[in-house]
C-alpha positions as CSV (number, residue, x, y, z in Angstrom):
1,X,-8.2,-13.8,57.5
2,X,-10.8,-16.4,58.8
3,X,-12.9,-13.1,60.5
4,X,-12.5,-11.4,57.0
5,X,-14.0,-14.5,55.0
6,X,-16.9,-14.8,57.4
7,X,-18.1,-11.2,56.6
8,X,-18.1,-12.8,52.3
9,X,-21.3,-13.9,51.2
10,X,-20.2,-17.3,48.7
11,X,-23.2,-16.7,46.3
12,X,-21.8,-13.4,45.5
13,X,-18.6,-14.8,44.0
14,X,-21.0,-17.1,42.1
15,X,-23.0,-14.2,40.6
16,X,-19.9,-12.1,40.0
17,X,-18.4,-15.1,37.6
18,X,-22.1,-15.1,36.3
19,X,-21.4,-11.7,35.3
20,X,-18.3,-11.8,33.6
21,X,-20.1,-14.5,31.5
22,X,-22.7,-12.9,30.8
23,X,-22.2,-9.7,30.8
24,X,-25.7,-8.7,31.3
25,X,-27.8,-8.0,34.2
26,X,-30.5,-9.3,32.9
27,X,-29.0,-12.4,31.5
28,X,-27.3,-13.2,34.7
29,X,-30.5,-12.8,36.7
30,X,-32.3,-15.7,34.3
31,X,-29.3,-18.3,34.4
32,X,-29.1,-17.9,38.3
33,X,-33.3,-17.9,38.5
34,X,-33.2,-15.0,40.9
35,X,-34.8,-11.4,39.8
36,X,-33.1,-8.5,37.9
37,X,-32.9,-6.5,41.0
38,X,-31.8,-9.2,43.2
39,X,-28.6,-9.2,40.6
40,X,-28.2,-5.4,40.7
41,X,-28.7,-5.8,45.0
42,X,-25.3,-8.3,44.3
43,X,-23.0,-6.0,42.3
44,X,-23.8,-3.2,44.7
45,X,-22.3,-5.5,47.8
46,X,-19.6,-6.9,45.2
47,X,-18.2,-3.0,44.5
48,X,-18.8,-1.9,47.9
49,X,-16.3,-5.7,49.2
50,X,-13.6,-5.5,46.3
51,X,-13.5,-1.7,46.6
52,X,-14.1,-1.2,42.6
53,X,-16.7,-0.4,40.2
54,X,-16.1,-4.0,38.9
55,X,-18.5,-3.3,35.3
56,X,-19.2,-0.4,33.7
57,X,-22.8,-0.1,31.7
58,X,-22.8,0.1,27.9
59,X,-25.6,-0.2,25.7
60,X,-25.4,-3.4,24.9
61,X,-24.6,-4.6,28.6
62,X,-21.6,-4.5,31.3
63,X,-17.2,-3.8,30.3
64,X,-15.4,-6.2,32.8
65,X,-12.9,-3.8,34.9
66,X,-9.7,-5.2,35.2
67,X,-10.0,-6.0,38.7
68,X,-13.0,-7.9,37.8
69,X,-11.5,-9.5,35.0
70,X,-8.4,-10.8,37.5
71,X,-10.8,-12.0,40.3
72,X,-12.7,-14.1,37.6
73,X,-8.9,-16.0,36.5
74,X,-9.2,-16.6,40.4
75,X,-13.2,-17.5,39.9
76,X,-11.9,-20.0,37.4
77,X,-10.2,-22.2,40.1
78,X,-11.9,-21.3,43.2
79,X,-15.4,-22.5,41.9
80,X,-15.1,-25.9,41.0
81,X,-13.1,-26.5,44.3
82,X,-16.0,-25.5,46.0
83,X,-18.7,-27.4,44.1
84,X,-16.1,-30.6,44.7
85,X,-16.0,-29.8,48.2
86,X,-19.8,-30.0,48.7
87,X,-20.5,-32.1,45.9
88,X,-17.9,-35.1,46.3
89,X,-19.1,-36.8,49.5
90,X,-23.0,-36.7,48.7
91,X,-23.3,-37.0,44.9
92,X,-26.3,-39.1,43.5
93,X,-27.8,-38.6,40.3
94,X,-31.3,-38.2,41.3
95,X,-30.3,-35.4,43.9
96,X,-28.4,-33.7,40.7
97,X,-29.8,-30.1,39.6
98,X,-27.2,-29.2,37.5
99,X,-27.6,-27.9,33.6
100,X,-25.5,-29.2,31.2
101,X,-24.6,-27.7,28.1
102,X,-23.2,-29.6,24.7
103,X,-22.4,-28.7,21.5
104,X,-22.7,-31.9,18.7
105,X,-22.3,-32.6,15.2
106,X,-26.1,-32.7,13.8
107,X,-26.6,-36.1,12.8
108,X,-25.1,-37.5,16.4
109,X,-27.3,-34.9,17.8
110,X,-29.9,-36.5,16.4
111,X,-29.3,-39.8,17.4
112,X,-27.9,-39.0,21.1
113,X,-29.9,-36.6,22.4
114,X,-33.2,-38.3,22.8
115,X,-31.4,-41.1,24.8
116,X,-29.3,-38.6,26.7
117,X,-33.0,-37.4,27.6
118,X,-34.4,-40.4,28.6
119,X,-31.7,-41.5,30.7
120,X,-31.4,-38.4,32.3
121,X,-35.4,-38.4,33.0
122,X,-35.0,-42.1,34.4
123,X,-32.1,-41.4,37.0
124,X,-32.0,-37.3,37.3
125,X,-35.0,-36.1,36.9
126,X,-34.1,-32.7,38.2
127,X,-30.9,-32.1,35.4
128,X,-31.3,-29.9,32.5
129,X,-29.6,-30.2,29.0
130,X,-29.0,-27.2,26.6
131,X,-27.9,-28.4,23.3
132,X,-25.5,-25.5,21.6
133,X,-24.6,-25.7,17.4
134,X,-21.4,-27.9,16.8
135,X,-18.6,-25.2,16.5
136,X,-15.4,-25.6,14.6
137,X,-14.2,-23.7,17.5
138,X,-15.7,-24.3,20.6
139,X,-12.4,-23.4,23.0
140,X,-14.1,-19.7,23.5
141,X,-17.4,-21.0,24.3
142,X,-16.3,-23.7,26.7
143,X,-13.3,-21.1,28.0
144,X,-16.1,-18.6,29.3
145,X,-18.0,-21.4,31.0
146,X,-21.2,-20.9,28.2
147,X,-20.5,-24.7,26.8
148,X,-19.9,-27.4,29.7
149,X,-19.1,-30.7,26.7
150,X,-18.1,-30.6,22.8
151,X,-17.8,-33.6,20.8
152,X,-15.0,-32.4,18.2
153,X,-12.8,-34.0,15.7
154,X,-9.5,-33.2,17.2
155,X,-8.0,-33.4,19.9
156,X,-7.1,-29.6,21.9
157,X,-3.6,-29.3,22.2
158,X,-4.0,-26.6,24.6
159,X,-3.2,-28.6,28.2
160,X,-6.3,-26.4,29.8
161,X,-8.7,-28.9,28.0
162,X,-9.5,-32.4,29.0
163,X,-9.7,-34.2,25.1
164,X,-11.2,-38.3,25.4
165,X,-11.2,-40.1,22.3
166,X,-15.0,-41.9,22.4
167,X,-15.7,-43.4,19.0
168,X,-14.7,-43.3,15.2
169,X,-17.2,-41.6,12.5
170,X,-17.2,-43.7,9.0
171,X,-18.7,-42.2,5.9
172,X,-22.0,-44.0,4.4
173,X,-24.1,-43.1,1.5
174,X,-28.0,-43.5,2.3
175,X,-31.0,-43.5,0.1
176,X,-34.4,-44.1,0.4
177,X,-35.6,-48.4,0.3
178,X,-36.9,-47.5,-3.1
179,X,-33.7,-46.1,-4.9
180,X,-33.3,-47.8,-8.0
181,X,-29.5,-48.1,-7.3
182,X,-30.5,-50.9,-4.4
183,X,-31.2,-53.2,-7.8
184,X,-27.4,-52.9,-8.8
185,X,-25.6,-56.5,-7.9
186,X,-22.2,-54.6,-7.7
187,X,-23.0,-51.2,-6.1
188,X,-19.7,-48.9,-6.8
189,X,-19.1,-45.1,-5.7
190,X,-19.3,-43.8,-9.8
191,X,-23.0,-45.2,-10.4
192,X,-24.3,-42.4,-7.7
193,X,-23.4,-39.9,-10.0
194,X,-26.1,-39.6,-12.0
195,X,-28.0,-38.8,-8.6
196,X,-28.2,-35.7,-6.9
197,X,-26.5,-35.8,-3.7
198,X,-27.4,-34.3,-0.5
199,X,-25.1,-33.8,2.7
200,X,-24.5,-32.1,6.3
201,X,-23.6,-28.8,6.3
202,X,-20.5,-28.2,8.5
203,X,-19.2,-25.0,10.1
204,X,-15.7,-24.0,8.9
205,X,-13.3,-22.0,10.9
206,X,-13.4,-18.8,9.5
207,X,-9.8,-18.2,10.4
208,X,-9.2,-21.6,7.6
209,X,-7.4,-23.1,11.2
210,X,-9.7,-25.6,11.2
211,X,-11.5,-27.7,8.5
212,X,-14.2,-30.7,9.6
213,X,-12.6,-33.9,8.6
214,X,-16.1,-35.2,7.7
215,X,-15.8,-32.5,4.5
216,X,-12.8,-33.4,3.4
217,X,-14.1,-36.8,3.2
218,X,-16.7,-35.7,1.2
219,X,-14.4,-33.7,-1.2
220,X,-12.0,-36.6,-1.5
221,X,-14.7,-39.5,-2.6
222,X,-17.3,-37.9,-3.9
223,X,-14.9,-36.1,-6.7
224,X,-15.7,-32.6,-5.9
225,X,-19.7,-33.1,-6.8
226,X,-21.8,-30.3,-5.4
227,X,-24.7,-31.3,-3.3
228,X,-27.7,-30.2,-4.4
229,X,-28.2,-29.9,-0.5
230,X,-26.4,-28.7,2.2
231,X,-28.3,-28.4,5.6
232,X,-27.7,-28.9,9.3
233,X,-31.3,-30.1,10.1
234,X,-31.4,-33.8,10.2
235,X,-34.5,-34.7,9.5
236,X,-34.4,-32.3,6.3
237,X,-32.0,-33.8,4.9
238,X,-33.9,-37.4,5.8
239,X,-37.0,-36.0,4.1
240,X,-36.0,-34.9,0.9
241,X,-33.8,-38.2,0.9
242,X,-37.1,-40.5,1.4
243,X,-38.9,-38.1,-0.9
244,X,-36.8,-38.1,-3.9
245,X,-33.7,-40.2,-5.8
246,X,-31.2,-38.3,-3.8
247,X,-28.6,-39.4,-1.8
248,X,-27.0,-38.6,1.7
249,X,-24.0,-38.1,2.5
250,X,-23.5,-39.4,6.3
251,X,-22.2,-41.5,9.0
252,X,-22.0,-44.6,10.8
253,X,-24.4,-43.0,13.3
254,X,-27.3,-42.3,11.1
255,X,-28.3,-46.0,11.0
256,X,-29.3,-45.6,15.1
257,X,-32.0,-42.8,13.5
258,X,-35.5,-44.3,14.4
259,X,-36.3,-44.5,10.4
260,X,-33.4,-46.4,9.4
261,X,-34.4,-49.9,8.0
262,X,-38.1,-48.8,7.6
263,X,-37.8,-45.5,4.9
264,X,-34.1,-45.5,3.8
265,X,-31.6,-47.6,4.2
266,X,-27.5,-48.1,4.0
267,X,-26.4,-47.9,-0.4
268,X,-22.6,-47.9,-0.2
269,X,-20.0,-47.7,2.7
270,X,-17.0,-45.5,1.6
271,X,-15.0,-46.5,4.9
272,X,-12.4,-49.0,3.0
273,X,-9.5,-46.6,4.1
274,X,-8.3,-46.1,7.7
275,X,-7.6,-42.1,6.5
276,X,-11.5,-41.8,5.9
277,X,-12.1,-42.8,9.3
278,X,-12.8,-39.9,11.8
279,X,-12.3,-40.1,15.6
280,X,-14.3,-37.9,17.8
281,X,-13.4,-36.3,21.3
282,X,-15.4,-35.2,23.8
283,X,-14.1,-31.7,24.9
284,X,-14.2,-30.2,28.5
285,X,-12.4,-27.8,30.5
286,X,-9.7,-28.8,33.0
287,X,-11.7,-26.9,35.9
288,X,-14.7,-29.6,35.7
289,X,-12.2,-32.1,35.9
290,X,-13.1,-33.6,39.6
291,X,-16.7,-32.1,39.5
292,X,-18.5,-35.6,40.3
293,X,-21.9,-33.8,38.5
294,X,-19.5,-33.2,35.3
295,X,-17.5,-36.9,35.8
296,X,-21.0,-38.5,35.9
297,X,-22.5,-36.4,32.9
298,X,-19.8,-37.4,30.5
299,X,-19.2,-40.9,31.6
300,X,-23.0,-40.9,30.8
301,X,-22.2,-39.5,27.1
302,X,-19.7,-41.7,26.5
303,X,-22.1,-44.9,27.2
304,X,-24.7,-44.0,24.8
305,X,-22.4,-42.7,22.0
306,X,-20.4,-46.1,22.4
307,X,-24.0,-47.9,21.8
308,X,-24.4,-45.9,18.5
309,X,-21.3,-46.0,17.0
Protein backbone atom coordinates (compact mmCIF):
# COMPACT_ATOMS: atom_id res chain seq x y z
CA UNK A 1 0.00 0.00 0.00
CA UNK A 2 2.87 2.37 1.23
CA UNK A 3 4.88 1.45 -2.33
CA UNK A 4 1.52 2.17 -4.12
CA UNK A 5 1.01 5.77 -2.44
CA UNK A 6 4.61 6.76 -3.10
CA UNK A 7 4.04 6.37 -7.03
CA UNK A 8 0.65 9.33 -6.22
CA UNK A 9 1.58 12.69 -6.88
CA UNK A 10 -0.62 14.79 -3.73
CA UNK A 11 -1.18 17.95 -6.05
CA UNK A 12 -3.04 15.84 -8.40
CA UNK A 13 -5.79 14.90 -5.87
CA UNK A 14 -5.75 18.75 -5.23
CA UNK A 15 -6.42 19.54 -8.93
CA UNK A 16 -8.82 16.76 -9.39
CA UNK A 17 -11.19 18.28 -6.39
CA UNK A 18 -10.38 21.63 -8.34
CA UNK A 19 -12.08 20.04 -11.07
CA UNK A 20 -15.12 18.78 -9.83
CA UNK A 21 -15.53 22.43 -8.60
CA UNK A 22 -14.98 23.83 -11.32
CA UNK A 23 -15.69 22.05 -13.85
CA UNK A 24 -13.62 23.81 -16.36
CA UNK A 25 -10.16 23.47 -17.46
CA UNK A 26 -9.67 26.67 -17.81
CA UNK A 27 -11.15 27.79 -14.62
CA UNK A 28 -9.33 25.26 -12.64
CA UNK A 29 -5.94 26.35 -14.20
CA UNK A 30 -6.67 30.27 -12.78
CA UNK A 31 -7.72 29.24 -9.15
CA UNK A 32 -4.62 26.86 -8.79
CA UNK A 33 -2.30 29.77 -10.70
CA UNK A 34 -0.77 27.07 -12.91
CA UNK A 35 -1.29 27.17 -16.99
CA UNK A 36 -4.19 25.53 -18.97
CA UNK A 37 -1.97 22.89 -20.16
CA UNK A 38 -0.35 22.22 -17.03
CA UNK A 39 -4.22 21.31 -15.85
CA UNK A 40 -4.86 19.17 -19.01
CA UNK A 41 -0.91 17.48 -18.30
CA UNK A 42 -2.94 16.61 -14.66
CA UNK A 43 -6.10 14.84 -15.80
CA UNK A 44 -4.07 12.91 -18.27
CA UNK A 45 -1.94 11.28 -15.18
CA UNK A 46 -5.35 11.37 -13.10
CA UNK A 47 -7.22 8.90 -15.87
CA UNK A 48 -4.17 7.13 -16.67
CA UNK A 49 -3.84 6.33 -11.98
CA UNK A 50 -7.74 5.86 -11.33
CA UNK A 51 -8.08 3.90 -14.61
CA UNK A 52 -11.18 6.16 -15.90
CA UNK A 53 -11.93 8.85 -18.07
CA UNK A 54 -12.91 10.80 -14.86
CA UNK A 55 -14.78 14.07 -17.17
CA UNK A 56 -16.11 14.08 -20.26
CA UNK A 57 -15.94 17.57 -22.46
CA UNK A 58 -19.14 19.44 -23.13
CA UNK A 59 -19.51 22.72 -24.51
CA UNK A 60 -19.88 24.50 -21.70
CA UNK A 61 -16.95 22.54 -19.75
CA UNK A 62 -16.35 18.95 -18.11
CA UNK A 63 -19.51 15.95 -16.83
CA UNK A 64 -18.01 14.48 -13.56
CA UNK A 65 -17.89 10.47 -14.20
CA UNK A 66 -19.17 8.68 -11.43
CA UNK A 67 -15.92 7.50 -10.32
CA UNK A 68 -14.88 10.92 -10.22
CA UNK A 69 -17.82 12.06 -8.50
CA UNK A 70 -17.15 9.19 -5.65
CA UNK A 71 -13.38 10.02 -5.29
CA UNK A 72 -14.35 13.70 -4.70
CA UNK A 73 -16.96 12.49 -1.41
CA UNK A 74 -13.46 10.92 -0.50
CA UNK A 75 -11.69 14.45 -1.54
CA UNK A 76 -14.13 16.05 0.85
CA UNK A 77 -12.41 14.43 3.94
CA UNK A 78 -9.12 13.58 2.83
CA UNK A 79 -8.18 17.30 2.06
CA UNK A 80 -8.64 19.17 5.08
CA UNK A 81 -6.77 16.28 6.91
CA UNK A 82 -4.01 17.00 4.99
CA UNK A 83 -3.89 20.82 5.12
CA UNK A 84 -4.27 20.12 9.17
CA UNK A 85 -1.52 17.84 9.09
CA UNK A 86 0.94 20.41 7.59
CA UNK A 87 -0.83 23.34 8.64
CA UNK A 88 -1.39 22.68 12.57
CA UNK A 89 2.16 22.61 13.97
CA UNK A 90 3.51 25.76 11.92
CA UNK A 91 0.48 28.14 11.49
CA UNK A 92 1.19 31.95 11.74
CA UNK A 93 -0.80 34.54 10.21
CA UNK A 94 1.81 36.37 8.34
CA UNK A 95 3.05 32.95 6.71
CA UNK A 96 -0.75 32.48 5.68
CA UNK A 97 -1.50 32.33 1.71
CA UNK A 98 -4.78 31.22 1.78
CA UNK A 99 -8.01 32.91 -0.10
CA UNK A 100 -10.91 33.23 1.71
CA UNK A 101 -14.29 33.51 0.37
CA UNK A 102 -17.53 35.15 2.21
CA UNK A 103 -20.80 35.90 1.27
CA UNK A 104 -22.52 38.98 3.52
CA UNK A 105 -25.60 40.85 3.91
CA UNK A 106 -24.74 44.35 1.96
CA UNK A 107 -24.93 46.84 4.59
CA UNK A 108 -22.43 44.51 7.02
CA UNK A 109 -20.53 44.15 3.95
CA UNK A 110 -20.06 47.49 3.86
CA UNK A 111 -19.14 48.08 7.20
CA UNK A 112 -16.87 44.82 7.71
CA UNK A 113 -15.03 44.47 4.88
CA UNK A 114 -12.74 47.38 4.92
CA UNK A 115 -11.62 46.30 8.49
CA UNK A 116 -11.49 42.68 7.51
CA UNK A 117 -8.95 44.28 4.87
CA UNK A 118 -6.97 46.20 7.03
CA UNK A 119 -6.46 43.62 9.53
CA UNK A 120 -5.65 41.12 7.16
CA UNK A 121 -3.01 43.67 5.47
CA UNK A 122 -1.49 44.39 9.08
CA UNK A 123 -0.91 40.61 10.14
CA UNK A 124 -1.33 38.48 6.71
CA UNK A 125 -0.25 40.23 4.15
CA UNK A 126 -0.07 37.39 1.73
CA UNK A 127 -4.20 36.31 2.34
CA UNK A 128 -6.70 37.05 -0.20
CA UNK A 129 -10.50 37.84 0.35
CA UNK A 130 -13.29 37.20 -2.37
CA UNK A 131 -16.44 38.67 -1.24
CA UNK A 132 -19.55 36.57 -2.97
CA UNK A 133 -23.54 38.20 -2.90
CA UNK A 134 -25.37 37.23 0.33
CA UNK A 135 -27.50 34.09 -0.70
CA UNK A 136 -30.71 33.01 0.82
CA UNK A 137 -29.11 29.71 0.12
CA UNK A 138 -25.70 29.50 0.44
CA UNK A 139 -25.47 25.44 1.55
CA UNK A 140 -24.69 24.71 -2.49
CA UNK A 141 -22.11 27.28 -2.76
CA UNK A 142 -20.31 26.42 0.51
CA UNK A 143 -21.14 22.35 -0.23
CA UNK A 144 -18.96 22.59 -3.52
CA UNK A 145 -16.15 24.35 -1.70
CA UNK A 146 -16.87 27.84 -4.00
CA UNK A 147 -17.88 29.90 -0.58
CA UNK A 148 -15.32 29.21 2.53
CA UNK A 149 -17.91 31.69 5.33
CA UNK A 150 -21.66 32.97 5.07
CA UNK A 151 -23.16 35.22 7.62
CA UNK A 152 -26.94 34.02 7.45
CA UNK A 153 -29.97 34.45 9.57
CA UNK A 154 -30.50 30.95 10.56
CA UNK A 155 -29.03 28.56 11.89
CA UNK A 156 -28.36 25.07 9.23
CA UNK A 157 -29.96 22.31 10.55
CA UNK A 158 -28.08 20.09 8.41
CA UNK A 159 -25.23 18.56 11.02
CA UNK A 160 -22.53 18.90 7.95
CA UNK A 161 -22.50 22.70 8.75
CA UNK A 162 -20.74 24.45 11.54
CA UNK A 163 -23.67 27.46 12.52
CA UNK A 164 -22.06 30.29 15.46
CA UNK A 165 -24.45 32.72 16.53
CA UNK A 166 -22.06 36.21 16.36
CA UNK A 167 -24.43 39.18 16.92
CA UNK A 168 -28.15 40.38 16.74
CA UNK A 169 -29.34 42.81 13.65
CA UNK A 170 -31.98 45.66 15.02
CA UNK A 171 -33.97 47.60 12.58
CA UNK A 172 -33.29 51.62 12.37
CA UNK A 173 -34.72 54.21 10.20
CA UNK A 174 -32.00 56.77 8.85
CA UNK A 175 -32.23 60.03 7.18
CA UNK A 176 -30.12 62.65 6.19
CA UNK A 177 -29.00 65.52 9.40
CA UNK A 178 -31.32 67.82 7.50
CA UNK A 179 -34.72 65.76 7.47
CA UNK A 180 -37.29 67.97 8.71
CA UNK A 181 -38.64 64.94 10.84
CA UNK A 182 -35.30 65.47 13.21
CA UNK A 183 -37.47 68.84 14.45
CA UNK A 184 -40.28 66.46 15.75
CA UNK A 185 -40.01 66.37 19.95
CA UNK A 186 -41.92 62.94 19.80
CA UNK A 187 -40.64 61.12 16.73
CA UNK A 188 -43.28 58.03 16.09
CA UNK A 189 -43.10 55.31 13.27
CA UNK A 190 -46.71 56.96 11.38
CA UNK A 191 -45.04 60.61 10.83
CA UNK A 192 -42.45 58.78 8.21
CA UNK A 193 -45.24 58.20 6.09
CA UNK A 194 -45.49 61.01 4.26
CA UNK A 195 -41.82 60.27 3.22
CA UNK A 196 -40.70 58.11 0.61
CA UNK A 197 -38.83 55.21 2.02
CA UNK A 198 -35.91 53.50 0.74
CA UNK A 199 -34.45 49.95 1.73
CA UNK A 200 -32.03 46.85 1.14
CA UNK A 201 -32.91 44.63 -1.41
CA UNK A 202 -32.78 41.05 -0.12
CA UNK A 203 -32.58 37.81 -2.07
CA UNK A 204 -35.56 35.48 -1.54
CA UNK A 205 -35.35 31.74 -1.88
CA UNK A 206 -36.98 31.07 -4.97
CA UNK A 207 -38.20 27.72 -3.67
CA UNK A 208 -40.38 30.31 -0.79
CA UNK A 209 -38.07 27.87 1.85
CA UNK A 210 -36.56 30.71 2.95
CA UNK A 211 -37.63 34.35 3.60
CA UNK A 212 -34.88 37.08 5.10
CA UNK A 213 -36.05 38.01 8.52
CA UNK A 214 -34.83 41.59 7.88
CA UNK A 215 -38.07 41.74 5.20
CA UNK A 216 -40.41 40.62 7.19
CA UNK A 217 -39.42 43.23 9.55
CA UNK A 218 -39.90 45.60 7.13
CA UNK A 219 -43.44 44.24 6.09
CA UNK A 220 -44.51 44.09 9.72
CA UNK A 221 -43.59 47.94 10.79
CA UNK A 222 -43.60 49.74 8.04
CA UNK A 223 -47.45 48.65 7.17
CA UNK A 224 -46.75 47.18 3.87
CA UNK A 225 -45.39 50.75 2.32
CA UNK A 226 -43.51 50.19 -0.93
CA UNK A 227 -40.07 51.63 -1.06
CA UNK A 228 -39.62 53.90 -3.57
CA UNK A 229 -36.07 52.03 -3.55
CA UNK A 230 -34.95 48.83 -3.37
CA UNK A 231 -31.09 48.23 -4.00
CA UNK A 232 -28.28 46.07 -2.74
CA UNK A 233 -25.55 48.82 -3.22
CA UNK A 234 -24.91 50.60 -0.06
CA UNK A 235 -23.76 53.53 -0.81
CA UNK A 236 -26.83 54.02 -3.34
CA UNK A 237 -29.02 53.70 -1.03
CA UNK A 238 -26.82 56.32 1.32
CA UNK A 239 -26.78 58.77 -1.63
CA UNK A 240 -30.14 59.24 -2.54
CA UNK A 241 -30.85 59.16 1.38
CA UNK A 242 -28.36 62.32 1.96
CA UNK A 243 -29.67 63.69 -1.35
CA UNK A 244 -33.32 63.79 -0.79
CA UNK A 245 -36.24 63.52 2.13
CA UNK A 246 -36.17 59.77 2.00
CA UNK A 247 -35.66 57.37 4.48
CA UNK A 248 -33.65 54.09 4.94
CA UNK A 249 -34.62 51.29 6.07
CA UNK A 250 -31.54 49.52 7.94
CA UNK A 251 -29.69 48.13 10.76
CA UNK A 252 -27.84 48.54 13.81
CA UNK A 253 -24.63 48.20 11.65
CA UNK A 254 -25.13 51.11 9.40
CA UNK A 255 -24.14 53.60 12.14
CA UNK A 256 -20.26 51.97 11.99
CA UNK A 257 -20.55 53.37 8.02
CA UNK A 258 -17.78 56.15 7.92
CA UNK A 259 -20.72 58.95 7.04
CA UNK A 260 -22.79 58.25 9.90
CA UNK A 261 -22.93 61.29 12.34
CA UNK A 262 -21.53 63.71 9.61
CA UNK A 263 -24.39 63.40 6.48
CA UNK A 264 -27.24 61.25 8.02
CA UNK A 265 -27.88 60.25 11.10
CA UNK A 266 -30.16 57.62 13.41
CA UNK A 267 -34.47 59.04 13.05
CA UNK A 268 -36.30 56.26 14.83
CA UNK A 269 -35.20 52.78 16.32
CA UNK A 270 -38.01 50.18 15.61
CA UNK A 271 -36.19 47.48 17.93
CA UNK A 272 -38.78 47.73 20.99
CA UNK A 273 -39.72 44.01 20.35
CA UNK A 274 -37.42 41.00 21.03
CA UNK A 275 -39.32 39.29 17.66
CA UNK A 276 -37.83 42.27 15.58
CA UNK A 277 -34.49 41.42 16.60
CA UNK A 278 -32.47 39.21 14.13
CA UNK A 279 -29.53 36.98 15.09
CA UNK A 280 -26.87 36.26 12.59
CA UNK A 281 -24.60 33.06 12.11
CA UNK A 282 -21.60 32.65 10.56
CA UNK A 283 -21.85 29.54 8.23
CA UNK A 284 -18.99 27.00 7.39
CA UNK A 285 -18.64 23.59 6.46
CA UNK A 286 -17.74 20.80 8.90
CA UNK A 287 -14.55 19.82 6.72
CA UNK A 288 -12.74 23.32 7.75
CA UNK A 289 -13.52 22.64 11.07
CA UNK A 290 -9.79 22.07 12.49
CA UNK A 291 -8.17 24.00 9.47
CA UNK A 292 -6.08 26.41 11.87
CA UNK A 293 -6.00 29.02 8.46
CA UNK A 294 -10.09 28.63 8.60
CA UNK A 295 -10.26 28.68 12.76
CA UNK A 296 -8.10 31.89 12.65
CA UNK A 297 -10.07 33.56 9.60
CA UNK A 298 -13.38 33.34 11.38
CA UNK A 299 -12.26 34.00 14.92
CA UNK A 300 -11.01 37.15 13.05
CA UNK A 301 -14.75 37.80 11.69
CA UNK A 302 -16.25 37.38 14.67
CA UNK A 303 -13.96 40.22 16.44
CA UNK A 304 -14.74 42.84 14.07
CA UNK A 305 -18.41 42.06 13.66
CA UNK A 306 -18.66 42.00 17.57
CA UNK A 307 -17.02 45.74 17.36
CA UNK A 308 -19.95 46.86 14.97
CA UNK A 309 -22.78 45.47 16.30
Amino acid sequence: MNKQLSRIDLNLLITLDTLLKEKNVTRTAEVLFVSQPAVSRALGRLRETFDDPLFTRVSNGLIPTEKALHIGKQLEVIIPLLQGVFLSEDFTPEKCDYSFSIALPAFLSSVLLPKLVLEINRVAPKARITELPAKANPYPLIDQGNLDFSIHYAPSPNEKYLSTEIGILKPQLFARKAHPLFKKEELKLDDTSDYPLIGMLVEEDQYQSFSAPIMNIYRDLMLDKKPMLRSSQTQVLVDVMKNSDSIMFGTNCVSALSSFGNEFDLLLSLDHKDEHHVPIYLVQHTRNRNNPAHLWFSSLIVKEICKII
